[in-house]
N, C-alpha and C positions, 0 to 999 in steps of 0.2 A: 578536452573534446570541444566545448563551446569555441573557445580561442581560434583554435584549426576551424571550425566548420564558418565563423565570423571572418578569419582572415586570406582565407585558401582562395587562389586565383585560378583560374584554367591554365595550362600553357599554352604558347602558341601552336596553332596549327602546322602541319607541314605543308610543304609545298602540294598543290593540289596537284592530285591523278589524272582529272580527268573523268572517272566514275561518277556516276550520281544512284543516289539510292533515294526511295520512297518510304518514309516512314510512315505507319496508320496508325493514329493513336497519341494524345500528348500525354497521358500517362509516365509514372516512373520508370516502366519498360522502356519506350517509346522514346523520352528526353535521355536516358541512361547511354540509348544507341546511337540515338541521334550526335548525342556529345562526342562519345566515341568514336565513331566513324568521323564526324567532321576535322578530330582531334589529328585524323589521319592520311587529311588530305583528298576528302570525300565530298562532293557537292551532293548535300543532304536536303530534303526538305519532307515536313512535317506538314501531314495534314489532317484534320479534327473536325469532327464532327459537328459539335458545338460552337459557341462563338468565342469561349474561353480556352485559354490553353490551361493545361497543369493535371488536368482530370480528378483524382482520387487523392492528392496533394495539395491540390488547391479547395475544392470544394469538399472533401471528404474526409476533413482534419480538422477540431473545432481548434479554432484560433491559440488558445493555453496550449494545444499542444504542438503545433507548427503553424508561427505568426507568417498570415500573407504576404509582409514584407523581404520575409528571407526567400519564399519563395516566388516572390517578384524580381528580387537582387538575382537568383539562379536563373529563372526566363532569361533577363537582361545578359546574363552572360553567354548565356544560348546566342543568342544575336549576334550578339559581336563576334563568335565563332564562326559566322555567316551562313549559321541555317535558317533557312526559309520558311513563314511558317504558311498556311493555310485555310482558317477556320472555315466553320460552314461550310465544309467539304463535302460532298455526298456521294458515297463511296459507295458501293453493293458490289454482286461476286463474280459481274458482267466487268467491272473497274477494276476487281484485281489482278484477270488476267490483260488489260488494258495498259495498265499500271508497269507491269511483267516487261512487257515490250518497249516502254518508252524508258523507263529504267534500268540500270546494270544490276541493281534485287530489289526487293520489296522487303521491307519490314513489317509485321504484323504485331502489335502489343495493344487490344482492342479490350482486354479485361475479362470480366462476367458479365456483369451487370443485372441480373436479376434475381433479387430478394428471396432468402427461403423461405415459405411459410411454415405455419403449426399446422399440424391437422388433426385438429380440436375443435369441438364444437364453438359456435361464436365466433369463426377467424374473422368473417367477414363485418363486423359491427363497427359501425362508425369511432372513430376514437383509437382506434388501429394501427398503427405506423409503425413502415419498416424503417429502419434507426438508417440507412442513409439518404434516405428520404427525408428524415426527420433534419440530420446534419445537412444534409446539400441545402435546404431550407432555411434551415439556420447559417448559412455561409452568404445566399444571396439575396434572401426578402428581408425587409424589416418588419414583416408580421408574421413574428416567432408560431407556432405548433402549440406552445405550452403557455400558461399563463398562471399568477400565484394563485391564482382559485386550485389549480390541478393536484390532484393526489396521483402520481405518474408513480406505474410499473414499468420496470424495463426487465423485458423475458432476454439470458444471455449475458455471462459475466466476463466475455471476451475483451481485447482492446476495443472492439467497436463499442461494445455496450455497455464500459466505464466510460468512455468518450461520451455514450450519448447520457449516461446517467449526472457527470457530473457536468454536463452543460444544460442540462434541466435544471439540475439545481441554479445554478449559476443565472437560469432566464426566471427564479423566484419562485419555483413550483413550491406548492404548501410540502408536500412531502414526495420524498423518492426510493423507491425498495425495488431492489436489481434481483430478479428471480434466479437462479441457475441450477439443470440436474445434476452439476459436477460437484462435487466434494470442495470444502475450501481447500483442501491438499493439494487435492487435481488441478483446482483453475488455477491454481499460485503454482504450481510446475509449468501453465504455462500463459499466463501473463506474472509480469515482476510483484512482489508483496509490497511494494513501494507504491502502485497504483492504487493497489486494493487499500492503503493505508491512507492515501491522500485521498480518495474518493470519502472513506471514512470520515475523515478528518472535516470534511467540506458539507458531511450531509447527510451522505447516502448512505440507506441502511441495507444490509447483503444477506441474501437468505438462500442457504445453500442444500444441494441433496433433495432438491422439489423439481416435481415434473409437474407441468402445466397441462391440463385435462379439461379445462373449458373455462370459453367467458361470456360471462353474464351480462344481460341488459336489463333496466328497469322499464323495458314496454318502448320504449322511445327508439328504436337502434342504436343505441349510443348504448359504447361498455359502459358497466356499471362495478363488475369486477371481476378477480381471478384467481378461479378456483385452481389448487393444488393439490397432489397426493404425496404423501411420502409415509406408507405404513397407513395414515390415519391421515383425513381428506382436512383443508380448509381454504379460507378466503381471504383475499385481499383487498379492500375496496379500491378502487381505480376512474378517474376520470378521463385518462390517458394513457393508450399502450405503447410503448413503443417497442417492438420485435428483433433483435437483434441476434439472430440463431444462426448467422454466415447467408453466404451469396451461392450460387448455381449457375452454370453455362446459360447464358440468355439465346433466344432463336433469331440473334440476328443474321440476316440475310447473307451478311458478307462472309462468313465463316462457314457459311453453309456446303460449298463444293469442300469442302477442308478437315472439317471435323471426323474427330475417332465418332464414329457408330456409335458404340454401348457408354460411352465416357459424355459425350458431347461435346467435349473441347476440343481446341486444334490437334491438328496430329503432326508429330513432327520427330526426326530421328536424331540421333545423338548429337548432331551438328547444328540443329533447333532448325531442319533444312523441313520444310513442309513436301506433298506429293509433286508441287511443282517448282523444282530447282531451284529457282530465282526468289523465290518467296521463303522469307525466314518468319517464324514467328517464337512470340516467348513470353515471360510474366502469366498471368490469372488467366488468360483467354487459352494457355496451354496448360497448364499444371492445375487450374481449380484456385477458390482464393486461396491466399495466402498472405503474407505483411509486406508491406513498401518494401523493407527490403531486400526481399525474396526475388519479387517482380525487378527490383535494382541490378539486382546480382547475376541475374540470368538476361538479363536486356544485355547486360556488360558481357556476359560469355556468346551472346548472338550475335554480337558488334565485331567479337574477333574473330569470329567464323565466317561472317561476310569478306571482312576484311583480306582472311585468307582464303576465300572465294573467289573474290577479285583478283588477287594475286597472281593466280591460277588461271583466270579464264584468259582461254585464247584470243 
């Protein structure tokens, strides 16, 4: 799998259509489509919000587990594909129907973006940190969140919050204890026992079948620690939280004429086609989060439904 993923080329493009599509988003949706469609003889261009391209791949992956150079090596092949990219784009939901018009569809793969909280007493106490917050931080300041004075809790034994536990250790935290209410059963059904074993191995100690019921301060607002129940109550002392419980539909602006009601995410029908025609969307900003390559997988089934979109229009 290494080999293949180290030596795997794009192929050439086809001869261009003619078409142009608008991607929003440089996310794994968003480059998934982009590649796609370009693949297909589509003058594609990508535009991003931010000043980096990559999104959730570049800044939301700590380095041991997807080194920024393979995903610099992937940008760079993007280019040469001749999609266009964009950054500092400022998009809102006056620009998508904008967008609509100067383009043959629009692509929407915009994500979540906002953090779940607990709601426990003490959320808001200094020392708090939603774990991609924490990683996005740790991907582009050189003054780390954590430091070896810290005794760091991280609440969530997900991929995010072995990500963020074992890169605590790794920035020298005194100690690190990953809370979770799932069972060790439960969360090894659904991240690999290979994580959980290396995380072990590196540090991090895992405490399972605890629900998190408040955090404490010693008078200063700063956590002091965190309390759990499970049958019978106790504490953890903590210098550092880091939150790591999943993400939720954010109220950005641009998604706003677009969204299910009761869900909050895009809406979109079998063909990943949104209420207006020309506009596709897909990945986290329609399904809720989910893993890269979830967001991969359906970026790729929205590319071919443009594709035979296009095909199709008069």
């Amino acid at each position: 799998e290494r080999y293949v993923g180290d030596n795997a080329v794009h192929p050439k493009a086809k001869k261009t259509t003619g078409k142009k599509v608008a991607i929003i988003g440089s996310g794994p949706s968003g480059l998934t489509a982009a590649a796609n469609l370009a693949l297909n003889g589509i003058s594609v261009t990508v535009f991003e919000r931010t000043h980096a391209l990559g999104g959730v791949i570049k800044y939301g992956v700590p380095e041991f587990r997807l080194p920024k150079e393979v995903v610099g090596k992937e940008l760079r092949a993007l280019h040469d594909l001749g999609i266009d990219f964009e950054p500092d784009a400022k998009i809102n939901d006056a620009s998508i129907a904008k967008l609509a018009k100067e383009f043959d569809a629009v692509f929407m793969g915009t994500g979540v973006g906002l953090a779940r909280k607990l709601k426990v007493k003490g959320v808001e106490l200094k020392g708090i940190i939603p774990a991609m917050k924490f990683l996005v931080n740790l991907n582009q300041s050189d003054m780390p969140m954590i430091n070896d004075k810290d005794n760091v809790v991280v609440v969530g034994a997900g991929y995010v919050g072995i990500d963020a536990s074992r890169s605590a250790i790794r920035l020298g935290a005194k100690k690190v204890t990953c809370v979770t209410v799932a069972t060790r059963e439960d969360a090894e059904a659904g991240v690999s026992k290979k994580d959980y074993r290396e995380a072990e191995e590196e540090g991090v100690k895992f405490m399972f079948g605890l629900t998190v019921n408040k955090f404490e301060s010693t008078g200063d607002e700063k956590v002091s620690s965190v309390h759990y129940k499970n049958g019978k109550t106790g504490s953890i002392k903590a210098d550092k939280v880091i939150v790591a419980v999943g993400q939720e539909p954010d109220k950005d602006e641009i998604k706003e004429s677009l969204r299910d009601v009761k869900a909050g995410t895009v809406k979109v029908n079998e063909k990943h086609q949104t209420k207006i025609k020309t506009v596709f969307a897909a990945g986290d900003c329609v399904h809720g989060p989910k893993t890269v390559i979830e967001a991969i997988d359906k970026g790729r089934e929205a590319a071919e439904e443009i594709v035979k979109y296009l095909d199709n229009k008069k």
